[in-house]
MARSELO-208404 format. One record per residue (C-alpha): x, y, z. Coordinates in steps of 0.25 Angstrom, whole numbers, plus 5000, padded with zeros to 4 digits. Layout:
N
XYZ/...
***
This chain:
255
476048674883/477148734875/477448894882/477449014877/478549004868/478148874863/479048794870/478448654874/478348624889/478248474888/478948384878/478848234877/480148164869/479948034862/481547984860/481948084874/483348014873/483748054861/484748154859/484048254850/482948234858/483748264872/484348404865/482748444861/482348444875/483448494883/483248624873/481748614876/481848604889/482748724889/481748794883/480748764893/480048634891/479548574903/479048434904/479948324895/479648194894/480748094887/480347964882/481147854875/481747714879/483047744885/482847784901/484247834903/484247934892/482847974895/483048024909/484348094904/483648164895/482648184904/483648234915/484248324904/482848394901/482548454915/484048494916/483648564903/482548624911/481148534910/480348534923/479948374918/480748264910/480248134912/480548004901/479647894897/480147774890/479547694877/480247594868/480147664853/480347534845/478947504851/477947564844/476847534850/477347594863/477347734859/476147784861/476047734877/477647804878/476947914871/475947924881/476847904892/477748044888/476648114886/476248074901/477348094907/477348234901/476248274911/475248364901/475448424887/476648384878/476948494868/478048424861/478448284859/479848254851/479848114846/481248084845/481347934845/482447874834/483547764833/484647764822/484947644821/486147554814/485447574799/486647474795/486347374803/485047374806/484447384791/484247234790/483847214802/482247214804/482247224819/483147354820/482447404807/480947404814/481647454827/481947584817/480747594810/480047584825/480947684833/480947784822/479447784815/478547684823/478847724838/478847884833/477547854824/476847784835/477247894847/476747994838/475347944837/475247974852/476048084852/475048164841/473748094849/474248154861/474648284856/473348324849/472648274860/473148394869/473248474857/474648524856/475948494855/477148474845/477948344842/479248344836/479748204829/481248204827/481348134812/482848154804/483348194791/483448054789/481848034785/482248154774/482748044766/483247904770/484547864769/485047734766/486147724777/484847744788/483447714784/483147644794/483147754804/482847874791/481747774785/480947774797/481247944803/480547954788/479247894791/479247974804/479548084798/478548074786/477448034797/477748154806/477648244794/476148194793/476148194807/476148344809/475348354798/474048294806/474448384817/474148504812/472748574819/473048474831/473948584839/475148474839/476448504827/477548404824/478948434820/480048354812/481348344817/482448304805/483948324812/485048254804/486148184808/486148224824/487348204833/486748104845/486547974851/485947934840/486947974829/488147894837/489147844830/488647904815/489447984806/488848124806/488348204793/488148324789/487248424796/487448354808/486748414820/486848374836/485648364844/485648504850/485748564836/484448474832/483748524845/483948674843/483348634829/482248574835/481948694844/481948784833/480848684827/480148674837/480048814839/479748844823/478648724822/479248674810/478648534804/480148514800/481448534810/482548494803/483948494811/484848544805/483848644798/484648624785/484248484784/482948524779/483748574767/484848464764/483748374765/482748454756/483948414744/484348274751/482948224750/482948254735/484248184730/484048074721/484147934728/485647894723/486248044728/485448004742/486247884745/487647954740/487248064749/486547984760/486947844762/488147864771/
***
């Protein structure tokens, strides 16, 4: 259970490796949460990360692998985090993404399903057991790390924004059926983030790194809002960009 200042005690990460990710828990940690457990498909970065969370102060970090271009796998990797937890989850970020080569990989059909499965179908599928398992013990939050990307897709990477806006659309009905059950979901939106996964790409404006976007998130988390967006005034750049006429979109965005 969460404690009395409504911190939560055990958190399970779907996508532990990545960086955003990572800079969420070591604050968590810091701020007392106890049991961690790190899934995703890379060994080495898990138990990094892992290392990193009890050096950040959790009694527990423990990783459970999964492979997020199978689908049908989710629900047992799932299962297995919420295992290897022990007891009550109270939060459980779902972080898993890939970028991708948009250029290169638009005409191809095996990389385009590998976006449309890492970034909606595995999500989609993990959420199913995350919200049965969750209202089954009656409490609990979920946090789903969408993009300001699913605001309005760009021509230049909709492969990866295509598919963060089904999951984020989805998530939005989401934690509409959540309501009464005792269990709330959260939409992360950062921009353009400095990490691993950003690599090599030019930065934009409103440019954030990942400990920015987690002290955003903390303040999130502690307000309950539906809608966390990192920086904060990407809610409002995005309430006009959203609303420009198609032709004004590609000048502005297709860069």
């Amino acid at each position: 259970m969460e404690n009395a200042f409504g911190q939560p005690q055990s958190l399970v990460v779907l996508g532990g490796s990545s960086d955003i990710a990572r800079a969420v828990v070591r604050k968590l940690c810091a701020a007392r949460t106890e049991t961690v457990v790190l899934a995703g498909r890379d060994a080495g970065r898990l138990e990094e990360a892992a290392a990193e969370a009890r050096d950040y102060g959790a009694t527990t970090a423990t990783t459970v692998l999964f492979d997020a271009t199978d689908p049908t796998d989710a629900g047992r990797a799932v299962g297995a985090a919420f295992d290897a937890a022990g007891g009550p989850v109270d939060l459980v970020i779902v972080a898993v993404g890939l970028l991708g080569r948009q250029r290169e990989w638009e005409d191809d059909a095996a990389r385009a399903a590998e976006m449309a499965l890492v970034n909606y179908a595995w999500p989609v599928a993990a959420l199913a057991e995350v919200r049965r398992r969750l209202v089954a013990q009656g409490h609990g939050r979920i946090l789903v790390m969408s993009s300001v990307a699913a605001i309005r897709v760009r021509r230049v990477s909709y492969l990866y924004s295509g598919a963060k806006a089904g999951l984020d659309r989805l998530c939005v009905g989401l934690a509409d059926s959540l309501e009464g059950t005792g269990v709330s979901l959260q939409i992360l939106r950062p921009g353009f983030v400095r990490s691993k996964m950003t690599t090599g790409e030019p930065e934009i404006p409103f440019t954030t790194g990942v400990n920015e976007v987690a002290e955003t998130v903390m303040a999130g988390l502690a307000s309950g809002a539906r809608f966390i967006w990192s920086p904060p005034i990407l809610r409002y750049v995005f309430f006009v960009l959203r609303h420009l006429p198609a032709r004004v979109w590609r000048l502005v965005a297709d860069r």
